[in-house]
Structure formats: structure tokens, C-alpha cells
C-alpha positions in Angstrom: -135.7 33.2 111.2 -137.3 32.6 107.7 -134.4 34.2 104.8 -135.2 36.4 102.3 -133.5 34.1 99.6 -136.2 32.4 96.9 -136.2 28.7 95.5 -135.9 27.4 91.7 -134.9 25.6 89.5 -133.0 25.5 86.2 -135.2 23.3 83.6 -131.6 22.3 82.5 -132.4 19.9 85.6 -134.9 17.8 83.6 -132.6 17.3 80.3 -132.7 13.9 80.2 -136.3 13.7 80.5 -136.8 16.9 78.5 -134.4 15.6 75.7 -136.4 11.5 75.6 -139.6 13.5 75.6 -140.8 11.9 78.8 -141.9 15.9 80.1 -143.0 18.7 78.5 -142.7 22.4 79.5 -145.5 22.3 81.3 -145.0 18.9 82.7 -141.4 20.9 84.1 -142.9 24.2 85.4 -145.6 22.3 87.4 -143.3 20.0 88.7 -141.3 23.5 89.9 -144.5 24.7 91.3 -145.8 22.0 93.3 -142.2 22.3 95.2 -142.7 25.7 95.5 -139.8 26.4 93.4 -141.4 29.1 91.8 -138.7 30.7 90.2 -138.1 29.3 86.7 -134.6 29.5 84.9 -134.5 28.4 81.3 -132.0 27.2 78.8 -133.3 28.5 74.9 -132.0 25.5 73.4 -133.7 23.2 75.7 -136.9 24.1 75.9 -137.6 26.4 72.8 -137.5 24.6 69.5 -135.6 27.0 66.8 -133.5 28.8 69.2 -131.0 30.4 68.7 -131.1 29.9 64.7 -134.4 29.4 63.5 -136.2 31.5 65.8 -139.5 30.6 68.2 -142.9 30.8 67.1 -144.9 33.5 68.8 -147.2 30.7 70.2 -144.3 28.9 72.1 -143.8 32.4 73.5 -147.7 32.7 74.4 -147.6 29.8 75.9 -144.8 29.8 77.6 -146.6 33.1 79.3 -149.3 31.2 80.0 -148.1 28.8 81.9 -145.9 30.7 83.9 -149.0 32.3 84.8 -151.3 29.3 85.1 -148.8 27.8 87.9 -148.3 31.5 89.5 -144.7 31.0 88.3 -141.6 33.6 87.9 -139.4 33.5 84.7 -135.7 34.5 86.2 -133.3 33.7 83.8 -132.5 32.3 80.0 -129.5 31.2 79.7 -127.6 31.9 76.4 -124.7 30.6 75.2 -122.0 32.1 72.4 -121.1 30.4 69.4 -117.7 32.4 69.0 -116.1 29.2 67.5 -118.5 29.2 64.6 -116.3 29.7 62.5 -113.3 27.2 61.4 -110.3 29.5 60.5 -111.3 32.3 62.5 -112.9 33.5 66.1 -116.3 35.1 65.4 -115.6 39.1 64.5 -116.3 41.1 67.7 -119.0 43.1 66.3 -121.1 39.7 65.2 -120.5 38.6 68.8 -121.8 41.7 70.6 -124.9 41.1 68.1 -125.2 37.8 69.3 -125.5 38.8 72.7 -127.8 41.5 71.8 -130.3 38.8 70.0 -130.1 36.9 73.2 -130.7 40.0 75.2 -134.1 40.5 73.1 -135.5 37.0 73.5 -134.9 37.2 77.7 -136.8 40.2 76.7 -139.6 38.1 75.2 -139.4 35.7 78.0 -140.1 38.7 81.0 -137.2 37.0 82.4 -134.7 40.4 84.2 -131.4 38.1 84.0 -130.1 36.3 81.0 -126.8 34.1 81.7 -123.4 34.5 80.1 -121.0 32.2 80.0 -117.5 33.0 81.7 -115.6 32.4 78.1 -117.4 35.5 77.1 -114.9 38.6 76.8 -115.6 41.4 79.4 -115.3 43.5 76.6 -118.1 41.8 74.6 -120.8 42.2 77.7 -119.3 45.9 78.4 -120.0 47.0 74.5 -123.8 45.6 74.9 -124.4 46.0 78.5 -126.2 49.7 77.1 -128.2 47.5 75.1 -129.4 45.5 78.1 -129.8 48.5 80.1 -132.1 49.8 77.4 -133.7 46.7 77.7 -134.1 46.1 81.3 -131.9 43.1 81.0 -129.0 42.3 83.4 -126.2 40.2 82.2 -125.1 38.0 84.9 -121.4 35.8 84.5 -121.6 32.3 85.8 -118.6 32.0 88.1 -118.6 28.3 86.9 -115.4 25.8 88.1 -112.9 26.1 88.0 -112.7 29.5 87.9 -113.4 31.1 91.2 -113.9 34.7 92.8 -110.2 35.2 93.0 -109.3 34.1 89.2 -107.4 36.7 87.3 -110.3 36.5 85.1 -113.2 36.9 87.0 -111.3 39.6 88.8 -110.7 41.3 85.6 -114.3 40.9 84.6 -115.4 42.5 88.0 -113.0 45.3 87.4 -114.5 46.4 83.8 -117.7 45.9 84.8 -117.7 48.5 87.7 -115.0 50.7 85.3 -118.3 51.1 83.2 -120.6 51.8 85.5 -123.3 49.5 83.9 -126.1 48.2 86.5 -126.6 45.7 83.9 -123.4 43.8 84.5 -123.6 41.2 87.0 -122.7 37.3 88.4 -123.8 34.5 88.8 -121.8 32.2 91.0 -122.4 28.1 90.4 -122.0 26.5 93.9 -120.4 23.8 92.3 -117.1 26.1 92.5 -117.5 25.0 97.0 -117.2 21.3 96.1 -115.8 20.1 99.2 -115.9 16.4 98.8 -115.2 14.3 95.8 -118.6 13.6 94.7 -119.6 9.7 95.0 -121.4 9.6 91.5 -118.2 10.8 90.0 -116.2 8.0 91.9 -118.7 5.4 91.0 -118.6 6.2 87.6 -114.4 6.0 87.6 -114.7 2.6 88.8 -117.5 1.2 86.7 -115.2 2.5 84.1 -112.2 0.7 85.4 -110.8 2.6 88.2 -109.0 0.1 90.8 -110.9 0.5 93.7 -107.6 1.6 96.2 -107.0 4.4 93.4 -109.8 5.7 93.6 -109.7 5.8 97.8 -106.8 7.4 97.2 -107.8 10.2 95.1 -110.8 10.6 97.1 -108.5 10.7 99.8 -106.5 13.0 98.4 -109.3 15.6 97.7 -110.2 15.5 100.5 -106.2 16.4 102.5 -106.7 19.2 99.4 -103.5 17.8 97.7 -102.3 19.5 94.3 -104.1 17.9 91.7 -100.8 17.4 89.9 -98.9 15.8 92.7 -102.5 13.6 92.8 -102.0 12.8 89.2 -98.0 11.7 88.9 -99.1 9.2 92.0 -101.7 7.4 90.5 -99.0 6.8 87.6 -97.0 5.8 90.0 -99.4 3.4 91.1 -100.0 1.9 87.9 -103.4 4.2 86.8 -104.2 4.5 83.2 -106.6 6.0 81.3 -109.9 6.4 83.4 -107.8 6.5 86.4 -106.1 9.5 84.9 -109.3 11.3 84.1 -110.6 10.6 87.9 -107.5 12.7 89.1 -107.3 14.8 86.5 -110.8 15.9 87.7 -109.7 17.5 90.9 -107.8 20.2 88.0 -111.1 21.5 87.2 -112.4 21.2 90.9 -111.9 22.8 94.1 -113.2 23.7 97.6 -113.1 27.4 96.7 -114.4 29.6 99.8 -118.3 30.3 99.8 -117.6 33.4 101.8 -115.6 35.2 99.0 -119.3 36.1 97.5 -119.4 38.4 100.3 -117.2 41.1 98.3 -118.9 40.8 95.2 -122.7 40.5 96.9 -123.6 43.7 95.1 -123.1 42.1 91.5 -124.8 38.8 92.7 -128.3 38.3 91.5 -128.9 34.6 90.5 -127.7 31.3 92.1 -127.3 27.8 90.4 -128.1 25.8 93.0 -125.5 23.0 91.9 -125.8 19.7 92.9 -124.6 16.2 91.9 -126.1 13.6 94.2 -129.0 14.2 97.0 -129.8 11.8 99.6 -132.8 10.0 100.8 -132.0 12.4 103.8 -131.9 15.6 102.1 -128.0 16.3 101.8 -125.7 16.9 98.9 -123.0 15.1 100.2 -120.2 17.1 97.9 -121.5 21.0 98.7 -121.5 22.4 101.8 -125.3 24.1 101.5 -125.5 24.8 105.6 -122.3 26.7 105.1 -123.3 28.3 101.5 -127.1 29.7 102.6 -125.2 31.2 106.2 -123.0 33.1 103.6 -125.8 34.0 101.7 -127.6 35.3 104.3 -125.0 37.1 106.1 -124.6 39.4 102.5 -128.5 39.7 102.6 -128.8 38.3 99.3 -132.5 38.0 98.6 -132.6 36.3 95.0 -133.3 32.8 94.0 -131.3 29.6 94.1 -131.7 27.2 91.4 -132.1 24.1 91.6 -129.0 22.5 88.8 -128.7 18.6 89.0 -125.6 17.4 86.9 -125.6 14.0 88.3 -127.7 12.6 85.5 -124.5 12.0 83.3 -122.5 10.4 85.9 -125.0 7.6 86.5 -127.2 7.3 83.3 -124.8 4.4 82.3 -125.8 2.5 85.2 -129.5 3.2 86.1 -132.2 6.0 84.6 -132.0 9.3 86.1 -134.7 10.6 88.2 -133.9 14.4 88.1 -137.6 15.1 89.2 -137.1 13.2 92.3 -133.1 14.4 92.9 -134.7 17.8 92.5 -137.5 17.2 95.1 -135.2 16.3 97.4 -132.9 19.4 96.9 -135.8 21.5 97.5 -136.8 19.6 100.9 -132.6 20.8 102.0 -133.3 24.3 100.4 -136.4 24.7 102.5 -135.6 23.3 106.0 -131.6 25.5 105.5 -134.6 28.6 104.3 -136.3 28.3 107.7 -139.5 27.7 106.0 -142.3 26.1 107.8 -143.5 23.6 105.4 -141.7 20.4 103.6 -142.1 20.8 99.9 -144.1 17.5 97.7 -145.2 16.6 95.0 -148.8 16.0 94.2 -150.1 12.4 94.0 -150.4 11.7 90.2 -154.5 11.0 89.7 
């Protein structure tokens, strides 16, 4: 049976090609569309000169519009960030920050996208004081459930309890599958070692990740073992990581509306071998969610020191897993370049 849930992908897949200038916007949206990923989440930094503190020019806008349209494309999502540090001796007053998230609010307005992204530092009290805004606006405000925070952190539990306390529709989540990671990824490991990492440390660790041992009894052994530096960081790693349960998202289903479709490393046959997606999309399907998934490839900075990144092709190949776990018919591909 064919699920209800829609592909994407996050443009904050192609940074490094986005950031070296080797694709434009519309080089990135067609690339989406030719895998089918139709649904296209956006980061303002990335792909909007001026944003947040300049502004955009009303033609970047048009023509943002225009391609979405040109490649029969859906905006979902502009993910915003909050500079509550801004300031050196002081947090950012609350009222500047509710503005902040107001302004953001506006330009997912001027994008057509319905979800903008918060990040899970922002106070629940900051998103309930604006979520009227957003409802005004049409706008939902979705909190990534990022790693290591989880659907049973104090936090998020917290956030989940003000949100339905004020009753706002426009208070959601968005849960990064990163938070299932149920293997410690290779590209991580590989990266330890071409660091400096003594190859039977790293087994170890891996090991250990793997029996689900506390990070901190992880940590004093590799001391024990004579790890420094780099071999530190590779356990210290597994603080910040964790096979969290994918079918906790069943509780919160009703606040779920967006998906970063995580991912780190994808095969030459189709598989992320870190995140359990068969088990993640059964989930998913079992709480009827009928969003999109996102395509989010973060392995670019654990191997850019060692080869160039091909996030175009990494994100083809998600797309191929996305579709055959989707049940749908055809394989997606890429055009032949003329």
C-alpha cells in the first residue's frame, strides 16, 4: 500500500555546493523536482541574500515564486534561527525576541511556506507569546526535536505541555530522525581516525554504542586505554547521541507536521546505515502522518576533509530508500545533463 507521507528535501542539503557557488536556487529546486521531492524546505540564510538583517529584495521573493511554480514545487518550511546571544553582557530582552520571531513569521509569510522552524533553545514562552501572531498569519511554529533532546526530555515535555495549555493550533514539532541513531555512523568513525583515533578505540566505542553503554562509562575507558584528544571527542559524541525510540512520535502525532529526513551516509544500495528508516516510516504510518520528510544530509562535514561532497547524489540516493519504504511505484532519477 502506497503511504500518505510526502518526499523533500531541506536545501540545507546542498550547503556546500550552495555556499562554493557550484548551484544556484534553481539549480537546487530542480534537482528536488526531478526526484520528485517536491516539497521544498528552506534555510533564510542559505539561500536568501540579506536575511535576517538586511532584508530580501522583492525580486529574490518573485523569483523564488516562480520557480517553485516553474518545477510544480511546494514551499513547506523556512527555517529561522534566534540570535538571543546577540548581545555580550546580556540575553536578548524577551520582548526583542518575540519580535524576532514575529519578523521570521512574516517572511515564511512571504515565502507561502505554512511551517517555519524553531529551534529547541527557543523558550516555550517566547513561541506561546507569538503563536497569536502566527495564527493570525497562517503560520505554524514547529520545534525541532533535534539530539539530544528526545520526546521524553523534561524540556520537550515541558514545551508540549504549554503549547496544548494555550490552546494555539499554531504550535507544533518537528522531530529530526537523527534523535533514532541506532548505529554509530561510519563517516563519524572515519573522521575520528583520520584524525588520530587508534583504530581498536574506535571498535570499541563503536562497540560500545552499539551494547548502548553509558556514554560516561564509554569515556573514562577510552582514558583508560590511553585516548586523548580526538579519541575523547569520538566518545564524547555518544553524550549528544542516542537510539531514542521512533515510536514515542506516536503520542505527540497531533503536533507533528514536518520531518527532517536526517541522514549521514547513504549507500550505493539505498540504506542509511546509522537510522533505522524501515522502522521510522512503519511508525509514521501507523500515526497516519501524512506530511513530508525531508531530505537533511549532514555527512558533508564529516568527509569534506577527505574527498568533495556529493550531497546531490547522497540525496538521490535517499530519495530512491524514501520511495521504495513509500510504496511508490517508480524509482526516482535524475535527468541526463544535455
Amino acid at each position: 500500500m502506497t503511504s500518505q507521507i510526502k518526499r523533500g528535501v531541506s536545501l540545507y542539503s546542498f550547503q556546500n555546493e550552495t555556499f562554493q557557488g557550484k548551484m544556484t536556487l534553481e539549480d537546487c529546486i530542480r534537482t528536488c523536482a526531478e526526484l520528485g521531492a517536491r516539497g521544498i524546505e528552506v534555510i533564510g540564510e542559505q539561500s536568501f541574500w540579506g536575511w535576517p538583517e538586511v532584508g530580501v529584495a522583492q525580486e529574490d521573493i518573485a523569483n523564488w515564486h516562480a520557480l517553485i511554480k516553474q518545477y510544480d514545487c511546494v514551499p513547506v518550511s523556512h527555517d529561522y534561527m534566534l540570535d538571543y546571544k546577540r548581545y555580550k553582557d546580556r540575553p536578548m530582552p524577551f520582548d526583542e525576541q518575540v519580535a524576532s520571531v514575529k519578523k521570521d513569521i512574516d517572511f515564511g509569510v512571504m515565502l507561502g511556506t505554512p511551517f517555519i522552524r524553531s529551534l529547541v533553545s527557543i523558550a516555550p514562552e517566547v513561541l506561546v507569546a507569538a503563536a497569536p501572531y502566527a495564527e493570525e498569519k497562517g503560520i505554524k511554529m514547529l520545534t525541532e526535536v533535534h539530539a539530544p533532546l528526545h520526546f521524553d526530555h523534561p524540556w520537550i515535555i515541558r514545551m508540549a505541555e504549554m503549547f496544548q495549555k494555550s490552546g494555539s493550533p499554531a504550535l507544533g514539532f518537528l522531530p529530526d530522525m537523527g534523535m533514532f541513531l541506532k548505529h554509530y555512523p561510519r563517516v563519524w568513525a572515519d573522521k575520528f581516525m583520520r584524525m588520530g583515533v587508534p583504530a581498536n578505540i574506535a571498535d570499541y566505542i563503536i562497540k560500545a554504542y552499539d551494547d548502548r553503554v553509558l556514554s560516561e562509562y564509554v569515556i573514562l575507558e577510552v582514558q583508560n586505554m590511553g585516548g586523548t584528544g580526538p579519541a575523547i571527542g569520538m566518545a564524547e559524541a555518544m553524550r549528544h547521541n542516542a537510539a531514542f525510540e521512533p515510536k514515542r512520535m506516536l503520542d505527540y502525532m497531533p503536533m507533528i507536521h514536518n520531518i527532517h529526513g536526517k541522514f549521514y551516509e547513504m549507500t550505493e544500495d539505498y540504506v542509511e546505515p546509522s537510522i533505522p528508516y524501515d522502522e521510522i516510516i512503519a511508525v509514521l504510518d501507523q500515526g497516519g502522518y501524512d506530511g513530508y520528510i525531508c531530505s537533511e544530509y549532514e555527512g558533508n562535514r564529516w568527509i569534506e576533509d577527505a574527498e568533495e561532497p556529493d550531497s546531490v547524489e547522497q540525496v538521490r540516493r535517499q530519495q530512491v530508500m524514501l520511495a521504495r519504504l513509500l510504496g511508490e511505484p517508480e524509482t526516482p532519477a535524475l535527468k541526463a545533463a544535455a
